[in-house]
N, C-alpha and C positions, 0 to 999 in steps of 0.2 A: 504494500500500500504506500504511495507517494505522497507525504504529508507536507512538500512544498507546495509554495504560493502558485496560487494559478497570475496566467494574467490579469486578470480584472483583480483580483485580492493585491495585486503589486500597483495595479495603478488608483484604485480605492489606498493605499499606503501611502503615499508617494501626496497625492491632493490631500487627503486630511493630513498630513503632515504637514503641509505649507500652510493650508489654514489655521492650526491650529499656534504654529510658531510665530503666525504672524499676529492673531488672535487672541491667544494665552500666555502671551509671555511673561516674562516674573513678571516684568512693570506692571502688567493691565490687571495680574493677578492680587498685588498690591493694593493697586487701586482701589478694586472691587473691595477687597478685605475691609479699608480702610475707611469706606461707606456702607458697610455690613451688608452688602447685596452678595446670595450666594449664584445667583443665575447671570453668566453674561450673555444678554441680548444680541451682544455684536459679532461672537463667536458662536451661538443658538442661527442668526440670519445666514452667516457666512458657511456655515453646513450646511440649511435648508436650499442655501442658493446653489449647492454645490450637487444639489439634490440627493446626498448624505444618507437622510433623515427616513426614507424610507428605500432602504437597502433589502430589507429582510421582507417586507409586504407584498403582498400579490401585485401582479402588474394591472389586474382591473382593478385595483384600489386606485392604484397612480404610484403604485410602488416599483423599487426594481427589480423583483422577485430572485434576486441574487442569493438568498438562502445564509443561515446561520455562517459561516466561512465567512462571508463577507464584513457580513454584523460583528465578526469578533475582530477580525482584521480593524474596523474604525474603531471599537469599543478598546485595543491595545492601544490608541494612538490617544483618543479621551486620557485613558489613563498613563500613559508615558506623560502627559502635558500637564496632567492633573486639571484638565479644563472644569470650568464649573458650568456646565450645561447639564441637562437630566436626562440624557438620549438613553442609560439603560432602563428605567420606567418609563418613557416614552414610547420605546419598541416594544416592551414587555406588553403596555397594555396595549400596542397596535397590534400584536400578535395573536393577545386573548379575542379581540375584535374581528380579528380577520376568519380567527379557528369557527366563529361564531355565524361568520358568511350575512351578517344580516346590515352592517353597517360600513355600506362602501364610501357613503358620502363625507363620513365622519373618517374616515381613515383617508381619502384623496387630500382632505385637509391635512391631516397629521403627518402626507407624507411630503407634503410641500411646509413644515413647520411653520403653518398658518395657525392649528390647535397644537395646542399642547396636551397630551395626553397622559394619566399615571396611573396607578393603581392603588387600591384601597385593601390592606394586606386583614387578616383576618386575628384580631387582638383579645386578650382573655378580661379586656375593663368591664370589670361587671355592670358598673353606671353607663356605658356606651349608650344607647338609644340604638335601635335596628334603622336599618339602613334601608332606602327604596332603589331601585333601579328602574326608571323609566326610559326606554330608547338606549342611546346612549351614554346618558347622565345618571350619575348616582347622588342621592340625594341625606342627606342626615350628618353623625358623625362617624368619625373613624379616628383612633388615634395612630393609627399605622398606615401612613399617606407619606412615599416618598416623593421629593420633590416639588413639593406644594407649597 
């Protein structure tokens, strides 16, 4: 089994690298700290525009149906940069969405990082309040919501 980079995983390398070097650098990272913002915008745009953002999702979502490989290949490079974007609950919950076949409209957004998408992990707060899911909104609390 050949457990090297395909092409497209070296050229997906190669663009999120530049982006991100240009994007998350200490300085910007600083910055951000130093106005307690954990999300940067400008590095969140510059993957969406790179169309990034949805690697891993169906291509009639508006994804690039390029499969888990690829998603880890950009999700090494988040973390080599330590960017502060939320692309692994972003994809996670575009994936629970996608497995789901019912909301393409809401993931054509999420794969253009027009929405932001996350997930609502399942927590033992006894005081929580139950939660609703209408469509694609969840609605109530959650104390286990990354990236939010």
């Amino acid at each position: 089994m050949d457990f090297g980079m395909t092409d497209t995983q070296q050229a997906i390398r190669e663009l999120s690298r530049q982006i991100l070097e240009e994007r998350a650098s200490h300085e910007e990272l600083s910055r951000l700290e130093a106005q307690d913002v954990w999300h940067s915008s400008a590095t969140w745009g510059a993957l969406a525009e790179a169309e990034l953002l949805g690697l891993a999702l169906p291509e009639e979502c508006g994804g690039g149906d390029m499969g888990l490989g690829a998603l880890a290949t950009l999700m090494e490079e988040i973390g080599r940069a330590a960017a502060p974007v939320p692309v692994l609950s972003h994809v996670v919950g575009g994936l629970a969405l996608a497995h789901d076949g019912a909301h393409s409209e809401v993931l054509a957004s999420a794969a253009t990082g027009a929405t932001l998408l996350t997930v609502a992990l399942v927590d033992d707060e006894p005081k929580c309040p139950s939660t609703r899911v209408e469509g694609a909104t969840l609605s109530g609390v959650r104390a286990c919501v990354p990236s939010w």
